[in-house]
N, C-alpha and C positions, 0 to 999 in steps of 0.2 A: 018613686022614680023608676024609670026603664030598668030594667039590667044594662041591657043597649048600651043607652044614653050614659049610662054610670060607667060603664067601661070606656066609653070614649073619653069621658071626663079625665078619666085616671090614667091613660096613655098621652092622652096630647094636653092634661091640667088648663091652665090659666084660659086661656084663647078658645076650645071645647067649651069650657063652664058657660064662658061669658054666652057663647053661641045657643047653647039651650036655654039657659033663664036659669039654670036650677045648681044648686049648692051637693057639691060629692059629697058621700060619707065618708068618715076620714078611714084611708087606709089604716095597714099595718106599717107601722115605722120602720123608717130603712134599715137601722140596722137589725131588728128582728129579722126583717127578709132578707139580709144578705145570712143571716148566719144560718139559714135554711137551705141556702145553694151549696148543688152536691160539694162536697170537699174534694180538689186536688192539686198537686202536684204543678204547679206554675212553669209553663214551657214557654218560649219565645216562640210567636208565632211568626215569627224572619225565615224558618227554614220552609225550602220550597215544599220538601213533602209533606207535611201535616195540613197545612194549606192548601194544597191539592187535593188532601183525600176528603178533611173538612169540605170543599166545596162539591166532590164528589156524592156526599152524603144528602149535600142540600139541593144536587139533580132529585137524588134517589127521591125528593119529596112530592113530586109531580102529581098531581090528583089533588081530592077534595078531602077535607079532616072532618072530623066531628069533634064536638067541644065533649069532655066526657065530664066538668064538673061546671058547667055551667055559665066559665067565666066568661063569655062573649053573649050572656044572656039567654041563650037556648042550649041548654044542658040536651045532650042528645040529638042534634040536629047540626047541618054542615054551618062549621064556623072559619076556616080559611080554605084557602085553593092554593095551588103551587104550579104554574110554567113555566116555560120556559123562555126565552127572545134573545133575540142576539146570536143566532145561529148556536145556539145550548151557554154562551159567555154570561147567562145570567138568567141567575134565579127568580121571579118576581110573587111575592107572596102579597096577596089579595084576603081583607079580611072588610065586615061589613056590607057585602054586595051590594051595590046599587044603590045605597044611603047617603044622606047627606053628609053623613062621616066615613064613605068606606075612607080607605089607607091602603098603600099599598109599602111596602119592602122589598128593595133591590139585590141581592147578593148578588156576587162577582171577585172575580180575580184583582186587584192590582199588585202587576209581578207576582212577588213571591209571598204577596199578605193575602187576606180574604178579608173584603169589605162590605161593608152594607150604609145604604142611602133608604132613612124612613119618610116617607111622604106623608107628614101629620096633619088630623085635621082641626091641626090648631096652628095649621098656616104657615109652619118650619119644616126646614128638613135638615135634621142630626143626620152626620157622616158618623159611622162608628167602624174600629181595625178590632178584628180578632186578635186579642192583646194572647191570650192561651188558646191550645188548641192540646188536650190530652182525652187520648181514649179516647170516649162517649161525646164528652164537654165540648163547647165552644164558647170562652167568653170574650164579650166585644165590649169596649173600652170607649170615650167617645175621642171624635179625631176633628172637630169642624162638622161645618155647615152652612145653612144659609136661612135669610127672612129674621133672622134671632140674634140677640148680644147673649151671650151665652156668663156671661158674669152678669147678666142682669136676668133676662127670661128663662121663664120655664121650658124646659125643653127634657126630651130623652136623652139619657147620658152612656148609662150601662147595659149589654142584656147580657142572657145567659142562655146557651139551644141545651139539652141533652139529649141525644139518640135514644131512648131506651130501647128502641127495636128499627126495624125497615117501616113500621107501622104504627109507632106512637113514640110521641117526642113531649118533654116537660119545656119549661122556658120561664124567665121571669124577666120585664122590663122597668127598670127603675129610671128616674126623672130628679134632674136637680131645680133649682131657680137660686135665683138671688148668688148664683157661684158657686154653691154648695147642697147636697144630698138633701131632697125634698123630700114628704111623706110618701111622696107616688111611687106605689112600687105595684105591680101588675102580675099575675104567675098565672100560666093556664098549663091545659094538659089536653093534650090534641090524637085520635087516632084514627087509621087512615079510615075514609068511607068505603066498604069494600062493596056494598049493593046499591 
């Protein structure tokens, strides 16, 4: 199987699969992968400034990444992009270019939360609220959506950004179905293309 195709599978599960003909390898089990995201300190992400600076951070992303382990299937080669729309009120993060599966994600402001709208290409879109915003961390919780019964389909539920610089960010997205925490859990590691 693709890398590609395999990663698409594991971001947008059920709807994905069926789209290529082909059967994912089974991920790492959720709770493996949550007990890998960084550790911290649980903050509300209600107050206006961490929310502000969080989405400040995710201007800072503007330009093209490179995948540095592979996970978008070309290990060393540009794996997302980042601009901006909305007169700067929104981040839009492009991954896939031009494919039958690209995806895109929305960041942006509501009030005093930071939100995000994933455009999957397994034909849903999860609303997720920056449930914590500490330090580095950003993690998003899910909030609604739409095309999906979310106690019955698969869908994206949880993610997680972490800053580690102006120039390379970790991240992991995990997916429920059935109501509850699916195998699908996703992690890459992105850094900026600087040539």
């Amino acid at each position: 199987m693709r890398p590609v195709a395999l990663l698409s599978i594991l971001l947008c599960s059920g709807a994905a699969a069926a789209q290529a003909g082909e059967a994912p390898a089974a991920p790492p089990p959720a709770a493996a992968a949550a007990k890998s995201a960084p550790a911290v300190t649980a903050q509300p992400a209600a107050a206006a400034q961490p929310a502000a600076a969080a989405y400040d951070r995710f201007k800072g992303l503007v330009g093209e990444w490179i995948d540095v382990d592979g996970t978008f299937g070309e290990k060393g080669q540009m794996a997302a992009s980042y601009r901006l729309t909305g007169s700067g009120t929104m981040v839009v993060e492009t991954i896939f270019f031009g494919k039958p599966h690209e995806m895109m994600t929305m960041y942006s402001r509501d009030g005093s939360d930071l939100v995000l709208t994933h455009y999957c290409a397994g034909g849903n879109q999860p609303r997720m609220r920056a449930k914590s915003v500490e330090g580095d961390l950003v993690r998003f919780e899910f909030d609604g959506g739409t095309s999906f019964d979310p106690a019955k389909d698969s869908h994206m539920h949880s993610a997680w950004i972490e800053f580690v610089s102006a120039d390379e960010i970790r991240g992991e997205w995990t997916a429920w179905a059935g109501g509850k925490p699916s195998d699908h859990s996703v992690k890459f590691h992105l850094k900026r293309r600087t040539a």
